[in-house]
N, C-alpha and C positions, 0 to 999 in steps of 0.2 A: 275978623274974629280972632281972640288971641288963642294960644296954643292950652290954657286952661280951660278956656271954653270950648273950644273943640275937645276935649279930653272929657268934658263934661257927659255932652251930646253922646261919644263912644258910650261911655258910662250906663247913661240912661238906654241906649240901644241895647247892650246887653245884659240890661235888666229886665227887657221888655224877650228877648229871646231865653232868655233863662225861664219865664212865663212862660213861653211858648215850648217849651221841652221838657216844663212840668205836664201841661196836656197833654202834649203828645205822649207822656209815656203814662199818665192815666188812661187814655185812650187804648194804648199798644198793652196794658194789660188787663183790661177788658174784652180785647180780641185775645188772648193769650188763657182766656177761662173758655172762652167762646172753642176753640182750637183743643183743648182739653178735653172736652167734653165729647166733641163730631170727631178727633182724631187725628184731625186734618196737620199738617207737614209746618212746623216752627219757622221752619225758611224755606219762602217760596221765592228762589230764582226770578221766576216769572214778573213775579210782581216787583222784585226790588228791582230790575233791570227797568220794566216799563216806568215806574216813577221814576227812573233817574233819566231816563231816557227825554218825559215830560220835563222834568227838572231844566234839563239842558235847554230845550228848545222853549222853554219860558223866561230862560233865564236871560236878565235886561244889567245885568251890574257889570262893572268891571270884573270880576272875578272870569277865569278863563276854566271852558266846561273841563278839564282835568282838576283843576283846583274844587270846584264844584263838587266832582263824583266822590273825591279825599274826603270831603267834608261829610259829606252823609251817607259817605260806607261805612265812618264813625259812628257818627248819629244810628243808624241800621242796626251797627254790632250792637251797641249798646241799646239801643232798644228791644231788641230781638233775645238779650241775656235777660230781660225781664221774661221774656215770658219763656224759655228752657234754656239752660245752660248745654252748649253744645262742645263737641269735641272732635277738632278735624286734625287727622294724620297725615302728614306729607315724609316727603322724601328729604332724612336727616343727614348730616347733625345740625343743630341751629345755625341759624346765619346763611343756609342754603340758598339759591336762588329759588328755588320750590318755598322755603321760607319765607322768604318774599314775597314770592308771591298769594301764597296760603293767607298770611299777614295783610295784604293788599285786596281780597277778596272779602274778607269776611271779618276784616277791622282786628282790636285786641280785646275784645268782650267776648275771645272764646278762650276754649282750650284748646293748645296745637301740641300734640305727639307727633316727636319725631322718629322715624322709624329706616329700618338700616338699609330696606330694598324696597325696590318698586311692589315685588312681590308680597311684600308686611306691609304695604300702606292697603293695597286689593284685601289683602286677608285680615286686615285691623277695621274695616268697611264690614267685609263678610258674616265675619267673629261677633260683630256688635261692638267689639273697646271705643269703635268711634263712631259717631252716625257719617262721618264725610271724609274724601280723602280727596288729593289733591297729588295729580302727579302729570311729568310731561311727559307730552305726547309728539312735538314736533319743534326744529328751529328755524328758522328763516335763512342761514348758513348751511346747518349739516343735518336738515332734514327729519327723518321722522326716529323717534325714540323707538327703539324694538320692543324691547323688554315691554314700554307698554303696551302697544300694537299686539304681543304676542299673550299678554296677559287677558287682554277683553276677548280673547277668544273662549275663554273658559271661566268668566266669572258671570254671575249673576246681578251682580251691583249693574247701575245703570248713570249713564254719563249724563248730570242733569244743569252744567255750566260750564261755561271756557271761560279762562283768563288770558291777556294778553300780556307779555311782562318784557320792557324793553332791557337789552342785559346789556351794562356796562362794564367791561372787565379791567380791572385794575391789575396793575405789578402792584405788592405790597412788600415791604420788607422794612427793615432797619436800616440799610441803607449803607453804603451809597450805590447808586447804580452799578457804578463802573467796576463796582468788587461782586456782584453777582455771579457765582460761581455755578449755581442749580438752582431750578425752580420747580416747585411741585404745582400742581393742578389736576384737575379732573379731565377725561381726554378731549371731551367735548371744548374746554376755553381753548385747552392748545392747537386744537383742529381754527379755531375761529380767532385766531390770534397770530397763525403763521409767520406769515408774512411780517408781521413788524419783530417777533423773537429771532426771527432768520437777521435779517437786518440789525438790531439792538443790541442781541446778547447771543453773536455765532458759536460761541467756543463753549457757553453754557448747558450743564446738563439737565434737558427735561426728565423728570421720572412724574408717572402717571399712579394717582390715589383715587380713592374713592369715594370724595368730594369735594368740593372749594374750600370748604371748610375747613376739613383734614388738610388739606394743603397751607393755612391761614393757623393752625395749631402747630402743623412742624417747622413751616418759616420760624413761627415766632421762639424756637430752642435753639436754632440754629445761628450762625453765623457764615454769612455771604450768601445768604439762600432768600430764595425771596417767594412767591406764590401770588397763582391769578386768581384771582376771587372778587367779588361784589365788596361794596364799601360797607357794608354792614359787616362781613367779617373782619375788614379789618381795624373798624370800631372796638370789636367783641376780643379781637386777642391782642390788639394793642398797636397794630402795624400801620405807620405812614403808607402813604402813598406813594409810590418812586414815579410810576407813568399813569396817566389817566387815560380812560377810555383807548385801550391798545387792538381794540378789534379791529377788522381787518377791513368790515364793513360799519356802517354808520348805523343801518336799518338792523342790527342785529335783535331780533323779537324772537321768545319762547313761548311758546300755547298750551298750555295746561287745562288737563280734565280737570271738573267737580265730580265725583262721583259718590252716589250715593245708592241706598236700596229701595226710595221711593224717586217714579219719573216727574219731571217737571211740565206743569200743566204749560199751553198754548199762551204766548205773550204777542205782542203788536210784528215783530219779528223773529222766525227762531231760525234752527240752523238741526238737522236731523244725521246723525251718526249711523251706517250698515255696515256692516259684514255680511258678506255670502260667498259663494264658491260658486265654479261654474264646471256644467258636463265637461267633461276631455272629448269635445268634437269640436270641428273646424266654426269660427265665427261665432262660438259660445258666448263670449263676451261682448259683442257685438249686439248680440239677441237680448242679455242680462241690461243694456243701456236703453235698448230702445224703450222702455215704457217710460222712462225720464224724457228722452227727446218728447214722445208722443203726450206727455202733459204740459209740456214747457217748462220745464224744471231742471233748472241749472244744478251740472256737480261741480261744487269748488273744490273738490281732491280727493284723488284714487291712489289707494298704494296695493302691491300684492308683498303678502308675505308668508313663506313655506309654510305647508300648514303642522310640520312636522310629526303627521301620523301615516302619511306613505311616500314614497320618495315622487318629488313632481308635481306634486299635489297640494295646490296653493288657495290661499284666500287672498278677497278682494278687503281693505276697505274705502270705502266714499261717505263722504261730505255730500249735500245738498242742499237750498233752502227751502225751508217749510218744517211743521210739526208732523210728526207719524199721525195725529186727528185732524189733521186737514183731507179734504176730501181727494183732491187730487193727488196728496201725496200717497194716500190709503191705496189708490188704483192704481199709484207707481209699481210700490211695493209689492199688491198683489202680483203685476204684472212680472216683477223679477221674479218671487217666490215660484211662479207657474217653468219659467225656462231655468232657476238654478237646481243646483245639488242640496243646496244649505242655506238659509236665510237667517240672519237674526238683528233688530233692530237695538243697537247699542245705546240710543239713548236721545231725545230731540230737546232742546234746551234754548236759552234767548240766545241771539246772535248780536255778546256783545261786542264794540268796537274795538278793532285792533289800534295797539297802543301808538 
């Protein structure tokens, strides 16, 4: 077959899918009067996880299942702008890795505000500005984000999807390495980048800003400076690349909340978020796990962190699998609620896969 007629055959495929994403968005705004009317939530987590989920495991092409999910987060966003135009806040200025990720979850057929603290993306949620925010919560290097951890202790919004975002950190500058005098970044790349800036650039001086970004704006005024940031900022302010992928580890992943003020109904897999606190007696905490043991109900992660209203006086959170409306997790949860101080379920949502 010559390469005309092979261009042909493309041709006619994507006339025949052009076809097929006019129904589909007749369809998707038919459900979108149907949603209007009952009330019911614009994007449900639940369900776009479990199609993509089927998606995967139907899927027979060459096309490889990360290529796949890219394609019809697409497809999603933009079908899902049919039927309410949405507005999700993450953690600025643009070009963030939270940009990214925000950007990656929920496609470009929204609105994304960017907002200056963790603190304004919970309160741009709160307020109403946004129906969704998007902020992290932990790194596969240096652990778990406080600000957010300490934020879910007093907001009302409910965590109703995870993101998984693998973080690439680039040197960016103008260049040439070897004249690199200082470099900006946000603390977290230079904590996960150690090791090779020790090595690279010993005599250089780090100064710590208040995002990649910012660090990817001052580079680019300067001379001999350079900044670690994602390739998307330095897209956005003009800057080469001097060193690629400078982390320290290879598996470096970020995990970001969805949060929102309505919960995410029960999918094929979910993954359930708590906070509680426990008595100040001996084996408190011990007493607080057993109803997990005593269901068979795996925690994939405990943190404690001060609870900042008496000295000593700390909260738990964990991870689990299952939805809060599952039956056994419901007798988990009673069970904790009966031996803690303080119980509150921050939010159960799909458990999508890590990147």
């Amino acid at each position: 077959m010559t390469l005309e007629e092979l261009r042909a055959k493309i041709d006619a495929v994507d006339d025949r899918l052009l076809d097929l994403l006019r129904e589909r968005a007749d369809l998707v705004t038919e459900v979108g009067g149907i949603k209007g009317r009952t009330g019911e939530s614009y994007y449900a987590p639940e369900r776009e996880e479990d199609l993509l989920r089927r998606l995967a495991q139907a899927n027979k092409s060459r096309l490889p299942e990360s290529s796949l999910r890219a394609i019809y987060r697409e497809i999603l966003s933009s079908m899902r702008a049919l039927e309410q135009s949405i507005t999700v806040a993450y953690l600025g200025p643009p070009t963030t890795f939270s940009h990214q990720a925000a950007a990656r979850h929920f496609g470009t057929a929204v609105r994304l505000l960017a907002e200056r603290s963790i603190g304004e993306v919970f309160e741009a949620v709160e307020r109403g500005r946004a129906q969704y925010g998007v902020v992290p919560v932990e790194n596969s290097l240096e652990g778990a984000v406080s600000a957010t951890l300490d934020r879910l202790m007093d907001t009302e919004a409910r965590i109703c999807a995870q993101i998984f975002l693998p973080v690439e950190l680039n040197l960016l500058g103008k260049g040439p390495l070897e004249g690199v005098r200082k470099v900006y970044s946000h603390p977290q790349p230079f904590g996960q980048s150690r090791r090779w800036l020790n090595e690279h650039l010993p005599g250089a001086e780090f100064v710590e800003v208040s995002s990649t970004a910012k660090a990817a704006e001052l580079a680019a005024k300067e001379a001999g400076v350079a900044a670690i940031a994602g390739a998307m900022a330095g897209e956005e302010f003009g800057l080469p690349v001097l060193a690629r992928s400078i982390q320290d580890a290879a598996s470096n992943v970020t995990r970001f909340f969805v949060i929102g003020q309505r919960p995410a109904r029960p999918s094929s897999r979910d993954k359930t978020s708590v906070m509680f606190a426990v008595k100040d007696q001996p084996g408190a905490l011990a007493r607080a796990l057993e109803p997990f043991e005593k269901a068979g109900i795996s925690l994939t992660r405990i943190e404690s962190r001060p609870s900042k209203r008496r000295p000593w006086e700390y909260y738990f959170f964990a991870d689990f699998a299952g939805h809060a409306e599952d039956s056994e997790v419901a007798r988990a949860l009673a069970g904790l609620s009966e031996v803690c101080s303080f119980t509150r379920i921050l939010g159960s949502y799909p458990d999508a896969p890590a990147a």
